[in-house]
C-alpha positions as CSV (number, residue, x, y, z in Angstrom):
1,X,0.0,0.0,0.0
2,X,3.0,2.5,0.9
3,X,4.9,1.7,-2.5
4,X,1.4,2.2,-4.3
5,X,1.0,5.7,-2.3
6,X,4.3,6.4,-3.4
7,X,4.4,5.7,-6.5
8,X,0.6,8.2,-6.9
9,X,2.7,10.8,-5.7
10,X,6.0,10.3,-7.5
11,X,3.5,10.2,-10.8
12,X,1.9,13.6,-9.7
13,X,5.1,15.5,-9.2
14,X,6.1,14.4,-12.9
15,X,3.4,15.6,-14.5
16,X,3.4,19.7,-12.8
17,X,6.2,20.1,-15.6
18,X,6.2,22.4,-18.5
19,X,7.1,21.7,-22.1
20,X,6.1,23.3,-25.2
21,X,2.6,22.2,-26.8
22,X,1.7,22.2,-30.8
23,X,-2.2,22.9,-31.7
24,X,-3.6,19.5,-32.3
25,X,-4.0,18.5,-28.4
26,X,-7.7,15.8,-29.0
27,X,-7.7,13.1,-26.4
28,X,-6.9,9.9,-27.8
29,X,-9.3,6.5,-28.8
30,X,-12.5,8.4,-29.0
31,X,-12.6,9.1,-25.0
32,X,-13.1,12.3,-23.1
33,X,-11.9,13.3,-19.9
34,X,-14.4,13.5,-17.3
35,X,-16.3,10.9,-18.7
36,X,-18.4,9.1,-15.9
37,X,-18.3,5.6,-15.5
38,X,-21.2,3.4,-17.2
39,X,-21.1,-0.1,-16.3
40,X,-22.5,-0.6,-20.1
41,X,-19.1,0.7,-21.6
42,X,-16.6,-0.1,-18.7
43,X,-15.7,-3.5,-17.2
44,X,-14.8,-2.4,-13.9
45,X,-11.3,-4.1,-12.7
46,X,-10.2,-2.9,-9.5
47,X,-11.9,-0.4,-7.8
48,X,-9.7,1.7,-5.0
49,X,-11.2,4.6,-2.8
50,X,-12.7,6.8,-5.1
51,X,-11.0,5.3,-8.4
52,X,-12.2,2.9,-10.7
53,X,-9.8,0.9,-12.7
54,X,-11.7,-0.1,-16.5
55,X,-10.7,-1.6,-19.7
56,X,-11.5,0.8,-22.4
57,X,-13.3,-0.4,-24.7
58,X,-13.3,1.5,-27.8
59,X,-12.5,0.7,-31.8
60,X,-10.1,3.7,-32.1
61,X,-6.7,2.4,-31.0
62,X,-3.5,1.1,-32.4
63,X,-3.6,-2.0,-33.9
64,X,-0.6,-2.9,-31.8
65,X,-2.9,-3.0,-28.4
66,X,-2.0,-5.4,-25.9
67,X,-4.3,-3.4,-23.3
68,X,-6.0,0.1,-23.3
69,X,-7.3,0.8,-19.5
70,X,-8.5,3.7,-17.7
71,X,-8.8,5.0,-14.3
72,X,-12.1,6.7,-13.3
73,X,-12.8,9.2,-10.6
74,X,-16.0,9.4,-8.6
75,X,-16.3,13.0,-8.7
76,X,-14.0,14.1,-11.7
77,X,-14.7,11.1,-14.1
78,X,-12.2,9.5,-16.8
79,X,-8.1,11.2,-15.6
80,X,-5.7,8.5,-16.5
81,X,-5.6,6.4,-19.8
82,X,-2.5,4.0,-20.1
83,X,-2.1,2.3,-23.4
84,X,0.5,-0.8,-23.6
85,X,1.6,-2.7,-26.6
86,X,2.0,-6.4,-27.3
87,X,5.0,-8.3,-25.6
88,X,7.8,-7.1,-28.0
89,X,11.9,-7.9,-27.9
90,X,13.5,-5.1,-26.5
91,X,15.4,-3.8,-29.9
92,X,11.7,-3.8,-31.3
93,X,10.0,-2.3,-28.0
94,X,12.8,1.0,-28.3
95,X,12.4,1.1,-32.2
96,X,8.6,1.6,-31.3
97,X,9.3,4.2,-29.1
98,X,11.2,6.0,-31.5
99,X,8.4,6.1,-33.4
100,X,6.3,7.1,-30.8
101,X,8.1,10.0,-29.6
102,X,8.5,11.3,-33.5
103,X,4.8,11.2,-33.6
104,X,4.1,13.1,-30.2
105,X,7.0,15.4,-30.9
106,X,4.9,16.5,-34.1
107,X,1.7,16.4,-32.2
108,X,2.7,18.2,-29.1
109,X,5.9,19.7,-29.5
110,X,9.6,18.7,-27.6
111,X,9.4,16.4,-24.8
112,X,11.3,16.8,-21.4
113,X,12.8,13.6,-20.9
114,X,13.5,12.3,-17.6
115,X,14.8,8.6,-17.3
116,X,13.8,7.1,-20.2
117,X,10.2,8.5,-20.5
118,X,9.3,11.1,-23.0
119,X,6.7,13.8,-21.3
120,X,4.1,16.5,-23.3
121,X,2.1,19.0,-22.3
122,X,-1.0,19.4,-24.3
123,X,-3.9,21.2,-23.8
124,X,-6.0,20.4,-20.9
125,X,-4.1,16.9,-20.4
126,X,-0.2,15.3,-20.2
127,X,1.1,12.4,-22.0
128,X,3.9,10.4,-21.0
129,X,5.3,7.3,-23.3
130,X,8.1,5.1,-22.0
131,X,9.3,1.1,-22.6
132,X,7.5,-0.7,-19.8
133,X,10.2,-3.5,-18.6
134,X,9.8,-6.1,-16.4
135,X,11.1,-9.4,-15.6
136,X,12.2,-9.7,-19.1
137,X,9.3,-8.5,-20.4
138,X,9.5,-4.8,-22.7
139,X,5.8,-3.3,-23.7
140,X,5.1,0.2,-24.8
141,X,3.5,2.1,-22.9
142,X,1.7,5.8,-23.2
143,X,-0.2,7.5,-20.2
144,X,-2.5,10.2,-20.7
145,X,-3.2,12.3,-17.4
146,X,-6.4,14.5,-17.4
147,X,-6.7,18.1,-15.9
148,X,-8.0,16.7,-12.9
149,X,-6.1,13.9,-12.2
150,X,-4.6,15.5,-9.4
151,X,-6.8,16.4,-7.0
152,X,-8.8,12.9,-7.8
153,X,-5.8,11.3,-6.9
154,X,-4.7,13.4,-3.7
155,X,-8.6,11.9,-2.6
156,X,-7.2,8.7,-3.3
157,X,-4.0,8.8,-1.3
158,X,-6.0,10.5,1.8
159,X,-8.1,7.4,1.4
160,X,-5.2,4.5,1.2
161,X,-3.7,6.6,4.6
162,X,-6.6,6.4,6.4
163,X,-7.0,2.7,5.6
164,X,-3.1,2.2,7.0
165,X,-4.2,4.1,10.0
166,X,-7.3,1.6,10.5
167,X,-5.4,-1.2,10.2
């Protein structure tokens, strides 16, 4: 529960950063942020606090889609999308990310990188795409953050420290 706390707060302080933005800043596979959660569209995963883990379901993604999930708020709706490819070698998991950052470079302008993960600001949302590695396993991976992923999130951490306290 700590490293999961940890990790929520680590996340928020990477996306407060600046970088430059281009015009074409549309969220990506057809969803909006701040989109409720309908138990018609979302298969609900995990549910934590006030977030809602889903699998998207949607027709507009890359045809290279392993998984496409989202994270729902209660009060602030649909805030984090995370994209991850198909189980890929390494050599062919960074040549995809090449490719990836290209396209968001021409999308959204330079990235800041900060180890190994490329980082936009767009308008109204953040996107972060970086090679998802472990035990010997390399996926893509792109995050979108919405504009209110943070304070939906701060909710959640209040709520994962008052279950450590009640324990």
């Amino acid at each position: 529960m700590r490293k999961l706390s940890f990790s929520l707060i680590l996340l928020l302080g990477f996306i407060s950063f600046n970088a430059q933005a281009a015009e074409e800043d549309q969220p990506p596979y057809g969803v909006v942020f701040g989109q409720i959660y309908d138990a018609m569209e979302h298969k609900t995963l995990k549910r934590r606090g006030n977030v809602r883990s889903v699998k998207l379901r949607t027709a507009d993604r890359p045809t290279d889609t392993e998984e496409l999930r989202a994270e729902i708020c209660d009060e602030y709706g649909l805030q984090i999308i995370t994209w991850r490819s198909y189980i890929r070698s390494l050599s062919s998991t960074a040549a995809r990310h090449i490719e990836i950052t290209e396209e968001f470079t021409v999308k959204y302008g330079k990235p800041k990188l900060r180890r190994g993960s490329a980082f936009w600001q767009a308008k109204g949302f953040v996107v972060v795409a970086k090679i998802r590695s472990k035990d010997k396993i390399h996926q893509n991976q792109i995050r979108y953050f919405g504009p209110k992923n943070e304070p939906c999130f701060e909710k959640l951490i209040i709520h994962q420290q008052q279950q450590l306290k009640n324990k």
